[in-house]
Kinemage of the C-alpha trace (Angstrom):
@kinemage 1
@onewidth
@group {chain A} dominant
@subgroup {mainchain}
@vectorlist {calphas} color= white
{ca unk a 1} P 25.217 173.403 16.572
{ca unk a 2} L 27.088 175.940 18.854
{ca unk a 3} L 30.618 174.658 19.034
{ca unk a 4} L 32.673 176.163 21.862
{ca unk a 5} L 35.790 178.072 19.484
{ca unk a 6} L 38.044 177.245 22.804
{ca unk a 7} L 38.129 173.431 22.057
{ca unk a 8} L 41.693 172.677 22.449
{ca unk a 9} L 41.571 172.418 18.202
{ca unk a 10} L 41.357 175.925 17.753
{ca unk a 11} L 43.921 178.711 17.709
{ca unk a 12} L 42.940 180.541 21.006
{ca unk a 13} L 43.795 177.429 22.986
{ca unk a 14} L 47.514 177.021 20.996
{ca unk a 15} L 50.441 177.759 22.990
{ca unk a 16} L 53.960 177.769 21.490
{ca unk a 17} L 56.120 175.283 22.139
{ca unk a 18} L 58.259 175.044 25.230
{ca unk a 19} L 61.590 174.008 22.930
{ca unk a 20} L 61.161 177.214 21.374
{ca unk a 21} L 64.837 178.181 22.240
{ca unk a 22} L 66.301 175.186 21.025
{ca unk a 23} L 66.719 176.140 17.618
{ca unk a 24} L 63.959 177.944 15.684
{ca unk a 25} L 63.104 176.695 12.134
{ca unk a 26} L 64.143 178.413 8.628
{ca unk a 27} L 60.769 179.055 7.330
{ca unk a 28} L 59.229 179.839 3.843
{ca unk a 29} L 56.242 181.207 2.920
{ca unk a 30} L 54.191 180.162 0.146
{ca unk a 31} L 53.754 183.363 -1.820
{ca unk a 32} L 51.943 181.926 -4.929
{ca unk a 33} L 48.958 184.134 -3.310
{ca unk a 34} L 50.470 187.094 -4.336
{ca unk a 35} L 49.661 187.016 -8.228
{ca unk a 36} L 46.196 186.035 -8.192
{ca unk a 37} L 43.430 188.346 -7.410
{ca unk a 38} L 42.664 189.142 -3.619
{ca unk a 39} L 39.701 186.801 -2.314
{ca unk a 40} L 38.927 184.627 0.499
{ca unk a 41} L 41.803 181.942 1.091
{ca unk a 42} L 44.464 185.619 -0.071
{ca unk a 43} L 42.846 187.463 2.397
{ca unk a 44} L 43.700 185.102 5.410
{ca unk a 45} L 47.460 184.602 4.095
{ca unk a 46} L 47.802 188.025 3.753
{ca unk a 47} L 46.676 189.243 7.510
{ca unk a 48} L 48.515 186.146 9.105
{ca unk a 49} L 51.496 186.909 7.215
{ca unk a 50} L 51.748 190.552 8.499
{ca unk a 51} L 50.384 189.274 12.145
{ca unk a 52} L 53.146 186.710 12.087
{ca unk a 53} L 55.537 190.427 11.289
{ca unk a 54} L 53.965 191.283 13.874
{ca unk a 55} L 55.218 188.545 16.204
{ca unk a 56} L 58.747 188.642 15.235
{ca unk a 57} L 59.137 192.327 17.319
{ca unk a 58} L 57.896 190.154 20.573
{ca unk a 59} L 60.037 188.883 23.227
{ca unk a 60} L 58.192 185.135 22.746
{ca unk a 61} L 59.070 185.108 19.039
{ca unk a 62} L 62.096 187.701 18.470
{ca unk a 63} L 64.274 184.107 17.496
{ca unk a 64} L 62.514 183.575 14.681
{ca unk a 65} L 63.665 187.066 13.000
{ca unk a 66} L 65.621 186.163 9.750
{ca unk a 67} L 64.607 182.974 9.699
{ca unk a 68} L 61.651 183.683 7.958
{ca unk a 69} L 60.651 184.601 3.960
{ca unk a 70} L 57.853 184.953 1.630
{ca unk a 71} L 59.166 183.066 -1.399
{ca unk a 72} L 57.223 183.992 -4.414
{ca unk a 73} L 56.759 183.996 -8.312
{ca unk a 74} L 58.735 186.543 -10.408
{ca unk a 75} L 55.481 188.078 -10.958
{ca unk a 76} L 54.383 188.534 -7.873
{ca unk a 77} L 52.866 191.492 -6.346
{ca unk a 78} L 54.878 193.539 -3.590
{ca unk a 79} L 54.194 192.701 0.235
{ca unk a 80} L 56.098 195.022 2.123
{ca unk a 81} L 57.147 194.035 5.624
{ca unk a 82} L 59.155 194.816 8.537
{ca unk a 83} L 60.641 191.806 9.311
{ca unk a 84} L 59.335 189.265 6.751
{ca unk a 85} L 61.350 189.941 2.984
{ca unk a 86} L 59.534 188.741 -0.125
{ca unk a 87} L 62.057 186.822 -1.973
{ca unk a 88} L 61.073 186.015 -5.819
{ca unk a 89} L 62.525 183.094 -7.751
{ca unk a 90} L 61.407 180.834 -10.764
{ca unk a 91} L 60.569 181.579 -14.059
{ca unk a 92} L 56.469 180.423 -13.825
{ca unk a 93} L 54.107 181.582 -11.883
{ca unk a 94} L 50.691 178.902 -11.407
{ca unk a 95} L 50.996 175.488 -10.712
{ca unk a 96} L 54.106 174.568 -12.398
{ca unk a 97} L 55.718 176.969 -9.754
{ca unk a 98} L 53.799 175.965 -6.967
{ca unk a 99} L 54.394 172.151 -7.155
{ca unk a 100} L 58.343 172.238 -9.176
{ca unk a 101} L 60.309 175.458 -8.164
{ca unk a 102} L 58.992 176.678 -5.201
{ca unk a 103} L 60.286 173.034 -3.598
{ca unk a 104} L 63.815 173.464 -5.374
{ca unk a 105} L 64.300 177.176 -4.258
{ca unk a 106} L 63.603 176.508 -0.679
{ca unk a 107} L 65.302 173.188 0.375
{ca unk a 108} L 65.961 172.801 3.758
{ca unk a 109} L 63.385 174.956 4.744
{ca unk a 110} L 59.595 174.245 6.865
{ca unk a 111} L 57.084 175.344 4.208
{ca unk a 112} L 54.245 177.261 5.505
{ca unk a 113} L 51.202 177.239 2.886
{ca unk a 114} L 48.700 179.403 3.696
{ca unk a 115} L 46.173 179.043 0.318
{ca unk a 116} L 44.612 175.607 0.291
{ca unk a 117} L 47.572 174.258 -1.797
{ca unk a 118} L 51.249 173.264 -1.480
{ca unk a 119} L 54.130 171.083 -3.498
{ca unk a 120} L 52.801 167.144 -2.700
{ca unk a 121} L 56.404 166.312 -2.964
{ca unk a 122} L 57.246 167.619 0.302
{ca unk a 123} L 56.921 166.268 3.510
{ca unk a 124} L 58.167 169.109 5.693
{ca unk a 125} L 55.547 171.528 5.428
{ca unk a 126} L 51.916 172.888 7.089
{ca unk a 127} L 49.483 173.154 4.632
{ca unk a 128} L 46.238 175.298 5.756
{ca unk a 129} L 42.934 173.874 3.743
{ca unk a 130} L 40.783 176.032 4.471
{ca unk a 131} L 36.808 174.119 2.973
{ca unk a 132} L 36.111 171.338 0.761
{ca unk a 133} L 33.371 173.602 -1.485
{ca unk a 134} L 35.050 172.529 -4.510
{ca unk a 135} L 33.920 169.246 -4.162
{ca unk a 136} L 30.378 169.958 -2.042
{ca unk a 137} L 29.557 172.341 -5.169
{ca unk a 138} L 31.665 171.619 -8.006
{ca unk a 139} L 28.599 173.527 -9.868
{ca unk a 140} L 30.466 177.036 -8.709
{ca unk a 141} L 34.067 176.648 -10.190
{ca unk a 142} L 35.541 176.000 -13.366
{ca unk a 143} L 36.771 172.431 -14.799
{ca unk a 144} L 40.398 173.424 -14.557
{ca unk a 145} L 40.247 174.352 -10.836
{ca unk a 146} L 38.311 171.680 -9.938
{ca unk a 147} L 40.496 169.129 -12.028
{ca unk a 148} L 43.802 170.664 -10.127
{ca unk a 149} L 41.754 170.830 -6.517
{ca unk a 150} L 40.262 167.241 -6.535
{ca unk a 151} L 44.163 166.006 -7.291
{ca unk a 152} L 46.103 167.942 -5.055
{ca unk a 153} L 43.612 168.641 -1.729
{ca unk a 154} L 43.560 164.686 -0.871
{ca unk a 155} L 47.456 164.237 -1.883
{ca unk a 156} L 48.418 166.884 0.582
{ca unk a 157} L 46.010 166.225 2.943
{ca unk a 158} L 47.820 162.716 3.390
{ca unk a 159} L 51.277 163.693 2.367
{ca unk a 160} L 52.121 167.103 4.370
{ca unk a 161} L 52.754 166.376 7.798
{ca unk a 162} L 50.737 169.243 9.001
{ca unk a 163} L 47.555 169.783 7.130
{ca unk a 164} L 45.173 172.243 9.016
{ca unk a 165} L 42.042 173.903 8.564
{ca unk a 166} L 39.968 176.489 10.043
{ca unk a 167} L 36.650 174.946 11.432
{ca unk a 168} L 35.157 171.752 13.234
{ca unk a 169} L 33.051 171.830 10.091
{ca unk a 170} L 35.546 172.144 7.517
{ca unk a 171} L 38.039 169.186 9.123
{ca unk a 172} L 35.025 166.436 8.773
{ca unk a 173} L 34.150 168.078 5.289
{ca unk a 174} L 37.232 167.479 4.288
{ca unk a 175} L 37.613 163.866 5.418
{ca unk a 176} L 34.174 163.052 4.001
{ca unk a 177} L 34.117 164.165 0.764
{ca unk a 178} L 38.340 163.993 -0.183
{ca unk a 179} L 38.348 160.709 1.720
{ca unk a 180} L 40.697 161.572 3.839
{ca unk a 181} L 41.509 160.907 7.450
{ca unk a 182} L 41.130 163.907 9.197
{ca unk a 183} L 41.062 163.061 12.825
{ca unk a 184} L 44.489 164.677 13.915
{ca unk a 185} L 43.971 167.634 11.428
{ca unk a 186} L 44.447 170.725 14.113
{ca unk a 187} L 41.996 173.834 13.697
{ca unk a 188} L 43.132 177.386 13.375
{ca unk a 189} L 40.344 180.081 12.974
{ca unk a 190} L 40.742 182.518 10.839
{ca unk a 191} L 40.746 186.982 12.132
{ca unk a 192} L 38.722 189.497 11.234
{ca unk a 193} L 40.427 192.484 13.560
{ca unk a 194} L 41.743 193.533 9.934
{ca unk a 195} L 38.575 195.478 9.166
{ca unk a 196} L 39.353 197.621 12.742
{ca unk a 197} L 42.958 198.554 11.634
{ca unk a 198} L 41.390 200.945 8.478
{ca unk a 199} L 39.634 204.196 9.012
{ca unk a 200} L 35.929 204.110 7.463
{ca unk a 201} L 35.333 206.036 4.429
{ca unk a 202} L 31.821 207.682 5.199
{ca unk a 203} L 32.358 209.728 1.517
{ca unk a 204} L 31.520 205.979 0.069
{ca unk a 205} L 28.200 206.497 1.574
{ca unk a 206} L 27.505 209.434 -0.308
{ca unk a 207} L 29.113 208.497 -3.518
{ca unk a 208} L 27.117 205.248 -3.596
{ca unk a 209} L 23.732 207.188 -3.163
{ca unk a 210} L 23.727 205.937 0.146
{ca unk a 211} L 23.720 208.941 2.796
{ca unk a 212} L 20.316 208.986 4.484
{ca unk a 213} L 18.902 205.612 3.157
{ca unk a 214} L 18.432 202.927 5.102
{ca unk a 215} L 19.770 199.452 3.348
{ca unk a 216} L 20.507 195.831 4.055
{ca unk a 217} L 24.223 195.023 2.573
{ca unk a 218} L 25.332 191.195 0.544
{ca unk a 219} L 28.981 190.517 0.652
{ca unk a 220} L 30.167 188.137 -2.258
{ca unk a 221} L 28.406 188.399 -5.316
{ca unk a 222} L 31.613 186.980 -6.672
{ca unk a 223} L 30.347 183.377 -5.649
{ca unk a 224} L 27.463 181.704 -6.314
{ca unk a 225} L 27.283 179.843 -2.871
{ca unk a 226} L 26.618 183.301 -0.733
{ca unk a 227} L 23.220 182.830 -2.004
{ca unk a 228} L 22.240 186.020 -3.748
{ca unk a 229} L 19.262 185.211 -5.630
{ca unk a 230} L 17.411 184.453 -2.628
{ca unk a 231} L 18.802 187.397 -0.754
{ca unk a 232} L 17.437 189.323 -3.212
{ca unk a 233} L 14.048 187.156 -3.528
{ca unk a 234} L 13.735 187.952 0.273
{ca unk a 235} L 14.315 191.415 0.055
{ca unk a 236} L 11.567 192.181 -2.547
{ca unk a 237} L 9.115 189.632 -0.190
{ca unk a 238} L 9.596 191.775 2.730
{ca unk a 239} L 8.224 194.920 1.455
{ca unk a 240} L 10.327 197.689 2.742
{ca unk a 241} L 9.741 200.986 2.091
{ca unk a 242} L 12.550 203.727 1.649
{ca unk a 243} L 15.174 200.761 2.652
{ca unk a 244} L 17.730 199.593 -0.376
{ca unk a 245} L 19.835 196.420 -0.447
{ca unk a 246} L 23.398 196.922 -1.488
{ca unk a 247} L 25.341 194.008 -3.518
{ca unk a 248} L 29.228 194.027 -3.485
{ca unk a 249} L 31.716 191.660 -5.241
{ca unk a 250} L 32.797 191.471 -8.524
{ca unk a 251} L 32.798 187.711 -9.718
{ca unk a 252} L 36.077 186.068 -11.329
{ca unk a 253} L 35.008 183.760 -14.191
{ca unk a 254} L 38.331 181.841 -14.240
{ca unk a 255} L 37.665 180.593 -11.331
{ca unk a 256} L 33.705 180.482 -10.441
{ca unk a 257} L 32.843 180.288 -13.963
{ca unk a 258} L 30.035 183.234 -15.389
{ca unk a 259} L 27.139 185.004 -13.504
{ca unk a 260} L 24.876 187.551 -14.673
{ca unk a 261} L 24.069 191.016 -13.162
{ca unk a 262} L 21.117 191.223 -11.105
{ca unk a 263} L 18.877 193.997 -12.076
{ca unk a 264} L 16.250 194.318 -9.510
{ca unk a 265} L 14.037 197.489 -8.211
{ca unk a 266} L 15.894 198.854 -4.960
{ca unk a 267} L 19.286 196.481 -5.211
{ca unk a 268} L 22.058 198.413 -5.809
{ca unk a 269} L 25.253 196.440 -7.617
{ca unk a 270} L 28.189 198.506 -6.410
{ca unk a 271} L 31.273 195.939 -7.496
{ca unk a 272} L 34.588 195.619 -5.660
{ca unk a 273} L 34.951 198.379 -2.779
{ca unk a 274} L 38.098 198.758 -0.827
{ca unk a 275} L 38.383 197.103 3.357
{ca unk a 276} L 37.679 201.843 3.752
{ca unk a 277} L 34.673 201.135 1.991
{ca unk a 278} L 33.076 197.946 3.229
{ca unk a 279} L 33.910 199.537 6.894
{ca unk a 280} L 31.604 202.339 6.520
{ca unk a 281} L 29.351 200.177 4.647
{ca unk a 282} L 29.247 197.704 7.912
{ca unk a 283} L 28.793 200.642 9.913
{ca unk a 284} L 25.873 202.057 8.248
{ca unk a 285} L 24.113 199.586 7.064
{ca unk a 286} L 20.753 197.715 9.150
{ca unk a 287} L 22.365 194.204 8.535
{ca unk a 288} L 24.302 192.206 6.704
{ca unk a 289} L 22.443 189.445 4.983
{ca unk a 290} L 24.222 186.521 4.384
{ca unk a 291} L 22.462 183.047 4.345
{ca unk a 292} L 25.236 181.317 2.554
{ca unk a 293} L 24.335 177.843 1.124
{ca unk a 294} L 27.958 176.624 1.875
{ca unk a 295} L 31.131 178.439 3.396
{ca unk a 296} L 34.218 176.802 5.286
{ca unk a 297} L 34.314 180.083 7.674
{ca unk a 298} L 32.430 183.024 6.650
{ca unk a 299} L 35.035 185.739 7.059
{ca unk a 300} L 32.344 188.460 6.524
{ca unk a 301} L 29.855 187.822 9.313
{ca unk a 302} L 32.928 188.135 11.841
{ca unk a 303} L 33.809 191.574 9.648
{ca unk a 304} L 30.441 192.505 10.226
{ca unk a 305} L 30.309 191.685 14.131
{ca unk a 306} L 33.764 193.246 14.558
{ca unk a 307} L 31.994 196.914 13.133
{ca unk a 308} L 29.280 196.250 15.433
{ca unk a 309} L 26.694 195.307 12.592
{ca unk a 310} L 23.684 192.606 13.100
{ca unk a 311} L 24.158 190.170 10.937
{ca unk a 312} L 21.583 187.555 9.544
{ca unk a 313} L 23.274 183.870 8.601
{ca unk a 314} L 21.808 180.441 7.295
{ca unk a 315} L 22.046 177.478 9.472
{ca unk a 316} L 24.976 176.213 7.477
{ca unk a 317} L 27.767 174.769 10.427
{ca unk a 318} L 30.173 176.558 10.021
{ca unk a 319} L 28.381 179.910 10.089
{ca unk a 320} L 26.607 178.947 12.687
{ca unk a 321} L 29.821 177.367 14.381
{ca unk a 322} L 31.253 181.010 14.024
{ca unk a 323} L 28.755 183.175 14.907
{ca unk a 324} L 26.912 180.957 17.758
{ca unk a 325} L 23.711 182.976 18.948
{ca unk a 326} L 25.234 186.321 18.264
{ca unk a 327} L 23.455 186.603 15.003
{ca unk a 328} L 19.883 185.777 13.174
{ca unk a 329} L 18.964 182.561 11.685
{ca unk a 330} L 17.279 180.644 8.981
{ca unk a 331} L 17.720 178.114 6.565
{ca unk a 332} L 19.588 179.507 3.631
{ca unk a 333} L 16.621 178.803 1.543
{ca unk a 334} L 13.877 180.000 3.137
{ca unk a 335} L 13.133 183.132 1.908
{ca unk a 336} L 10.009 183.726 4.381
{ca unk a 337} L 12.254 183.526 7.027
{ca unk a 338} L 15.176 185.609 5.432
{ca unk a 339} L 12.467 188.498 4.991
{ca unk a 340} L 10.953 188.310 8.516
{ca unk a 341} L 14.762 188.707 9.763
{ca unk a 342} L 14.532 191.639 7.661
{ca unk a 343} L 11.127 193.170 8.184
{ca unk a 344} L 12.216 192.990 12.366
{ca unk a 345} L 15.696 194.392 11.812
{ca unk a 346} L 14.203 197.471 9.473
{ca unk a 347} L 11.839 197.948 12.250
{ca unk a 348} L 13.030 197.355 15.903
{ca unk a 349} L 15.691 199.537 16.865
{ca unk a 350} L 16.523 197.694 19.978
{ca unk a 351} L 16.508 194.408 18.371
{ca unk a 352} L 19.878 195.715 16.420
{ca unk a 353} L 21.090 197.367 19.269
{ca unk a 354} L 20.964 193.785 21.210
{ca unk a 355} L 22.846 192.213 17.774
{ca unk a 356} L 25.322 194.747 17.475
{ca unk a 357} L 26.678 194.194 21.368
{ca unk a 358} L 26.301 190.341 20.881
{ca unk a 359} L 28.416 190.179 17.502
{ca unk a 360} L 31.161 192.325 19.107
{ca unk a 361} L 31.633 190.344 22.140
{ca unk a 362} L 31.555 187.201 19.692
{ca unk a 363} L 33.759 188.422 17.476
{ca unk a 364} L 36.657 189.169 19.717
{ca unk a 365} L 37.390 185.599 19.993
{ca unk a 366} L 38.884 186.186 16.333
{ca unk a 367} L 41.853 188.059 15.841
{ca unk a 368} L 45.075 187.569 13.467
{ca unk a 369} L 47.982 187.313 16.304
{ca unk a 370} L 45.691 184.219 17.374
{ca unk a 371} L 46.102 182.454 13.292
{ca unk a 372} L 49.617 183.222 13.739
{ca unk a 373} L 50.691 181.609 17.503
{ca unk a 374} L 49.092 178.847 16.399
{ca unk a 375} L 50.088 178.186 13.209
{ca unk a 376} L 53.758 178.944 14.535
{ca unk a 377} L 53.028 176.368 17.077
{ca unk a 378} L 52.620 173.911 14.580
{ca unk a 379} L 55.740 174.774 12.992
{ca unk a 380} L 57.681 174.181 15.961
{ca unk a 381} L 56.079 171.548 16.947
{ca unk a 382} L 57.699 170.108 13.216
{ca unk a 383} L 60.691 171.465 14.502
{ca unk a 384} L 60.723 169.252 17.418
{ca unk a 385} L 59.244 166.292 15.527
{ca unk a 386} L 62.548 166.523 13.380
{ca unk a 387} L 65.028 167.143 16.159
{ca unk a 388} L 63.520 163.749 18.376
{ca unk a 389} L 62.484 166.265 20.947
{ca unk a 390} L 59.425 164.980 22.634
């Protein structure tokens, strides 16, 4: 399946509202995000938040400036901003915050959640649920996250009168498995221009024992769905000499629960590295592998394309719904076919030549000022809802 990311669902096709002058909404941001550890679902609130900064300095969007706030936890992390303050109320900082004070300390405002979750109490509010993995492999996450996700996901997915998510794949997920009706649920793909805005740093190369080596790079050992075992199955089967594959992540048991080291001949475990880091490793690197068994994006193949680096997927949608023909592909468990996409990559030249220019034409369809029209739009178009304006 190669859906076409200009369907009118999806954030390139999103145009702001013509009402926009008639009186811009007071909006806050859900900054829960910024106490817990940065991952997927933090990563997109994070670059639409400073895209939507962005905005605020355009003539289109300049009447939204001081009308809009991160409101966050009192331990929350700093964010600085131009023209987007961080505001921090509340004495808790998880749930209890989430659901009770952040509603009381921004009444009267649109609430913009950006992290899967929101306060089910409120109406008023676009609520961005981003993949229903919790429930398609409840295997991968702790009892406590999937207790709080299989309450709140299908209460705000019928109470908030803006849930959105961020692929054709994810929206009938979603109303499959949280029973939910999904049919008017908008799309808004996710960027991954983020990677661009950061100089490489080629000394990681050397540092990790890279420099003159050839290697395959995994992205997201931190979660059991990217796959790794068989990455790392495949790698061995193919039989390259002088090439290395190199692991990053570093997994977060309070969440995905506990997962062992993998100590294999030529894999290389290197942890968390910084966006300087994975750069250079993108731009070194023969391929990224990444065969995922489940994702509700995949924010790292469109990393990848962006740094002109072949990547390999599995036919799951909603990497292949991303990535279309501009990258390798085999079912995620089919380690014969995982190391023949290896075996030609390590060997033809040409071939990644042909990959690289394909995944950077794909991937300019993906860019953060694109998230943040259209999840504007959908404010405004709240806006209008509220004022009678049709």
């Amino acid at each position: 399946m190669n859906i076409d990311t200009r369907h009118p669902r999806y954030s390139e096709a999103v145009a702001l509202p013509r009402s926009i002058g008639i009186m811009p909404p007071k909006i806050a941001i859900n900054g829960r995000f910024l106490t817990q550890r940065a991952s997927g679902v933090q990563r997109f609130a994070s670059e639409t938040i400073k895209a939507i900064d962005g905005l605020l300095d355009t003539d289109e969007f300049k009447a939204l400036k001081g009308r809009i706030e991160i409101v966050a936890p009192p331990k929350a992390r700093n964010f600085p901003l131009k023209n987007i303050p961080l505001r921090r109320c509340g004495w808790s900082n998880g749930y209890i915050w989430e659901q009770i004070e952040f509603p009381l300390h921004t009444a009267g405002q649109l609430l913009l959640n950006l992290c899967m979750l929101g306060p089910v109490a409120v109406r008023r509010q676009v609520v961005v649920v981003h993949d229903a993995t919790v429930k398609a492999l409840p295997d991968n996450f702790s009892w406590r996250f999937r207790t709080a996700y299989g309450i709140l996901i299908p209460l705000l997915c019928r109470r908030a009168a803006r849930p959105v998510t961020v692929t054709e794949f994810s929206r009938r997920e979603i109303g499959n498995l949280y029973g939910v009706n999904t049919d008017a649920m908008p799309i808004c793909s996710e960027g991954g221009d983020h990677i661009l805005a950061v100089p490489a740093d080629d000394t990681a190369i050397e540092r990790l024992g890279l420099k003159g080596r050839n290697f395959f790079l995994g992205v997201g050992v931190d979660s059991s769905n990217k796959n790794i075992v068989k990455v790392v199955e495949a790698f061995h089967a193919a039989k390259l000499e002088d090439t290395m594959l190199v692991l990053t992540g570093a997994r977060d048991p309070r969440v995905y629960g506990h997962f062992g080291d993998i100590h294999s001949e030529g894999v290389r475990m290197v942890g968390y590295v910084s966006d300087q880091e994975l750069r250079a490793l993108y731009e070194h690197t023969l391929a990224l592998v990444f065969p995922s068994l489940y994702e509700g994006f995949g924010l790292p193949p469109v990393e990848a394309m962006m740094c002109g680096c072949p990547v390999v997927i599995s036919e799951q949608p909603a990497l292949v719904e991303v990535c279309g023909d501009a990258a390798l592909r085999c079912e995620a468990t089919d380690v014969t076919a995982i190391a023949r996409h290896l075996r030609a990559l390590n060997d033809d030249e040409s071939l990644r030549r042909r990959m690289s220019a394909a995944g950077r034409e794909r991937a300019r369809r993906f860019t953060w000022a694109a998230t943040a029209r259209a999840l504007l739009g959908y404010c405004f178009t709240l806006q209008e809802k509220k004022r009678g304006v049709t």
